[in-house]
KOLMARVEX-613308 format. One line per 5 residues: for each residue x, y, z of N, C-alpha, C. Coordinates in nm, 4 decimals. Layout:
<sites>
X:Y:Z:X:Y:Z:X:Y:Z; ...
</sites>
This chain:
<sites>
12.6633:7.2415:4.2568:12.5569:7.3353:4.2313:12.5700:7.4521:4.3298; 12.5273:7.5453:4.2493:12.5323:7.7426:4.3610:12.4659:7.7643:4.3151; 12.4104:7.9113:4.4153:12.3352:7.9840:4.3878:12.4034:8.1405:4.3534; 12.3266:8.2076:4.2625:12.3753:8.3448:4.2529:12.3395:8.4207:4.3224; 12.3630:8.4823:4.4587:12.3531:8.6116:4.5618:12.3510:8.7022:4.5010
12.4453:8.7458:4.4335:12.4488:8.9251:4.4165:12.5246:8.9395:4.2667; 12.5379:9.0086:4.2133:12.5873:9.0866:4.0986:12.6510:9.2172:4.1186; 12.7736:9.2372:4.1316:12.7924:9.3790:4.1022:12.8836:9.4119:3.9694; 12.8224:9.4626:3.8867:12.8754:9.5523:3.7470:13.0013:9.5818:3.7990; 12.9611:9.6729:3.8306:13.0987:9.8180:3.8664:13.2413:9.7296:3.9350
13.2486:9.6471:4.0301:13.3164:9.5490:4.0634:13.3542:9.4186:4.0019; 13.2804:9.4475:3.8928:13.3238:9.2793:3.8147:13.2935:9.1342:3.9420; 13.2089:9.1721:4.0368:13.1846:9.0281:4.1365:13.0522:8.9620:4.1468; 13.0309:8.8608:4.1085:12.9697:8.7564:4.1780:12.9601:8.6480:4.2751; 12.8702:8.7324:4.3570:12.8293:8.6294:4.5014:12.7835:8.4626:4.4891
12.8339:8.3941:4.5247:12.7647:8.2846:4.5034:12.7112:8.2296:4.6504; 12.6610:8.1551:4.6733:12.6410:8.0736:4.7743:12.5730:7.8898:4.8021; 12.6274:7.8264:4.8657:12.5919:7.6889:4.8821:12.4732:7.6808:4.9719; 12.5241:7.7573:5.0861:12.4181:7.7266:5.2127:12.2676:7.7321:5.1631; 12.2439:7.8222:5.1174:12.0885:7.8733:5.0547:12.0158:7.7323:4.9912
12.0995:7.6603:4.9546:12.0368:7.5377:4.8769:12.0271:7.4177:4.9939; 12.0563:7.4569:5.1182:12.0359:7.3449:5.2169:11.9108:7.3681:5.2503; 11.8935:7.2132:5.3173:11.7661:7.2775:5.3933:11.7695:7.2829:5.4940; 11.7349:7.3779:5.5690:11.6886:7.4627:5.6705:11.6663:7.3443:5.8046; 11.7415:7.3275:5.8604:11.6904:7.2220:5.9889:11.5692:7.2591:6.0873
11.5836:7.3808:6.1313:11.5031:7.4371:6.2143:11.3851:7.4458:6.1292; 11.3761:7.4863:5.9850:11.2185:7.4388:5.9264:11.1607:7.2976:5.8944; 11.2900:7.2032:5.9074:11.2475:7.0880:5.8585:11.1708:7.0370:5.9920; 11.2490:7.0431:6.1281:11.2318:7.0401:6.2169:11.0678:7.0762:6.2821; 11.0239:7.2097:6.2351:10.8892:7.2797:6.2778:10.7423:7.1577:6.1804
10.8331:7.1749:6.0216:10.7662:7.0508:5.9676:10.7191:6.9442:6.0111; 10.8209:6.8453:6.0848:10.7762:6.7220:6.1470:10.7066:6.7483:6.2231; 10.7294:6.8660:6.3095:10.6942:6.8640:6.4900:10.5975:6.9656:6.4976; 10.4443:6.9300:6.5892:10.3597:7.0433:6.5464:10.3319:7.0705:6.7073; 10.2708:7.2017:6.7211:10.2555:7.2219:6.8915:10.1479:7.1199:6.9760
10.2249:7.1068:7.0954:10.1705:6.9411:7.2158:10.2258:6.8212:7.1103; 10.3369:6.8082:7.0299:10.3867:6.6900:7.0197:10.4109:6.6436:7.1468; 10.4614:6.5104:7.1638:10.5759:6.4958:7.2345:10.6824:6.4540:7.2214; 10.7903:6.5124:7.2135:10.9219:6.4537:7.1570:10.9986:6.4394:7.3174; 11.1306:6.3342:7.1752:11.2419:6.3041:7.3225:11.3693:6.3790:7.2990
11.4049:6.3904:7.4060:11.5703:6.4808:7.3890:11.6454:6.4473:7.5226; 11.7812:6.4804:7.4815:11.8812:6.4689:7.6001:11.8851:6.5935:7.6792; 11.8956:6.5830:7.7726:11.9208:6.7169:7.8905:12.0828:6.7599:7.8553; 12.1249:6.8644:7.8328:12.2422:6.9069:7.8083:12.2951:6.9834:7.9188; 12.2304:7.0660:7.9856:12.2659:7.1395:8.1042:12.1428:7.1889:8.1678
12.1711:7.1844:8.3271:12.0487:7.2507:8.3717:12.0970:7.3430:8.4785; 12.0692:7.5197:8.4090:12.0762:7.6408:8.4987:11.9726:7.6258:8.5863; 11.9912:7.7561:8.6803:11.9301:7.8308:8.7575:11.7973:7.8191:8.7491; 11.7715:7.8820:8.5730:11.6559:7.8494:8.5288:11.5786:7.8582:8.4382; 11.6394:7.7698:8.3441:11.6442:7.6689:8.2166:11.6953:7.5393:8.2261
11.6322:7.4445:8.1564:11.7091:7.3227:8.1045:11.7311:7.3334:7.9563; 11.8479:7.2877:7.9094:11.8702:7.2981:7.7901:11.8933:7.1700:7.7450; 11.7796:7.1289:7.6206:11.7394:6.9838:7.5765:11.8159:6.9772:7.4596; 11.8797:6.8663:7.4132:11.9165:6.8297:7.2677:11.7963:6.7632:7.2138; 11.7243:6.8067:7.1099:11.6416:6.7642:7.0091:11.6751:6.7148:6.9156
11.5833:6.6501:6.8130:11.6092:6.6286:6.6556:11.7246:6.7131:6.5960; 11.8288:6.6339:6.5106:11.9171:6.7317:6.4222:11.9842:6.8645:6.4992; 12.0334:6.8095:6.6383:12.0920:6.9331:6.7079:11.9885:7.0492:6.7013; 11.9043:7.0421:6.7541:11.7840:7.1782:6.7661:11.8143:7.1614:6.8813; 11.8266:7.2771:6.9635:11.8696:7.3370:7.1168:11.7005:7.3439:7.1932
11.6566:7.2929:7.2569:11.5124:7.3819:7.2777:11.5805:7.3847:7.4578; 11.4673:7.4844:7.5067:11.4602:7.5438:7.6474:11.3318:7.5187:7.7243; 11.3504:7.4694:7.8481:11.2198:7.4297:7.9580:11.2875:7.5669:8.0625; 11.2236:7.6967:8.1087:11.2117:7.7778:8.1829:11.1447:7.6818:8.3103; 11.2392:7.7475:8.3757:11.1835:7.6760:8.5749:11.1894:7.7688:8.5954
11.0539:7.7148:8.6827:10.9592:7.8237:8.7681:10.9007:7.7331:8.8714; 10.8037:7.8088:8.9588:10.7946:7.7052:9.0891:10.7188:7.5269:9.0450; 10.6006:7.5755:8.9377:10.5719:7.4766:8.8777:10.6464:7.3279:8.8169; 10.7898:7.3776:8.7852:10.8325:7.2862:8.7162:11.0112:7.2398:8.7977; 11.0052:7.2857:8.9361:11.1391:7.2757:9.0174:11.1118:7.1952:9.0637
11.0831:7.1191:9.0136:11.1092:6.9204:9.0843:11.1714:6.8427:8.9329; 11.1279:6.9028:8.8470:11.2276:6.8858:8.7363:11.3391:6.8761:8.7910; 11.4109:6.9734:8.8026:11.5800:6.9879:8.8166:11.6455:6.8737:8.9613; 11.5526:6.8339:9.0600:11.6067:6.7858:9.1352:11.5602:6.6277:9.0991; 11.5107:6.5719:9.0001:11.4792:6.4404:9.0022:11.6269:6.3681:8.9370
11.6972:6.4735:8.9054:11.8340:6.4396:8.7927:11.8442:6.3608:8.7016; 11.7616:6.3142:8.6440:11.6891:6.2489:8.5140:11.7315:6.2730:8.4143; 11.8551:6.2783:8.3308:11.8970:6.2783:8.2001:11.8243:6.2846:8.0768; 11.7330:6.1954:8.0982:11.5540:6.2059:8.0010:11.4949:6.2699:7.9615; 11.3847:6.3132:7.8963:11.2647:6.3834:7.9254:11.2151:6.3262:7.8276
</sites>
């Protein structure tokens, strides 16, 4: 199954596309998850100042450090 993108006459071309018929992770994602969930994820790297979490279905999310939250980075906790 495709979808039809575009039409052009004058070119004799039709666009098709697959992706359009997926669904959307990052909406499926917002679907499940509503704001003050609490979800779990893996710590992937931790800058200067960000941590970068693996979520649901490879969703990337970001924790900004700031003075509030710099005991985060030194507890070295793989978790959250």
């Amino acid at each position: 199954m495709t979808i039809i993108l575009q039409i052009d006459i004058e070119k004799e071309r039709i666009s098709l596309g697959i992706k359009q018929l997926l669904n959307n992770i990052f909406d499926t994602f917002i679907s499940n998850n509503k704001k003050n969930d609490i979800l779990l994820g893996k710590i992937l790297e931790i800058k200067d100042s960000v941590i970068l979490i693996n979520l649901d279905n490879n969703i990337i999310g970001n924790i900004k450090i700031n003075n509030k939250n710099k005991n985060l980075k030194r507890r070295g906790n793989n978790k959250c």
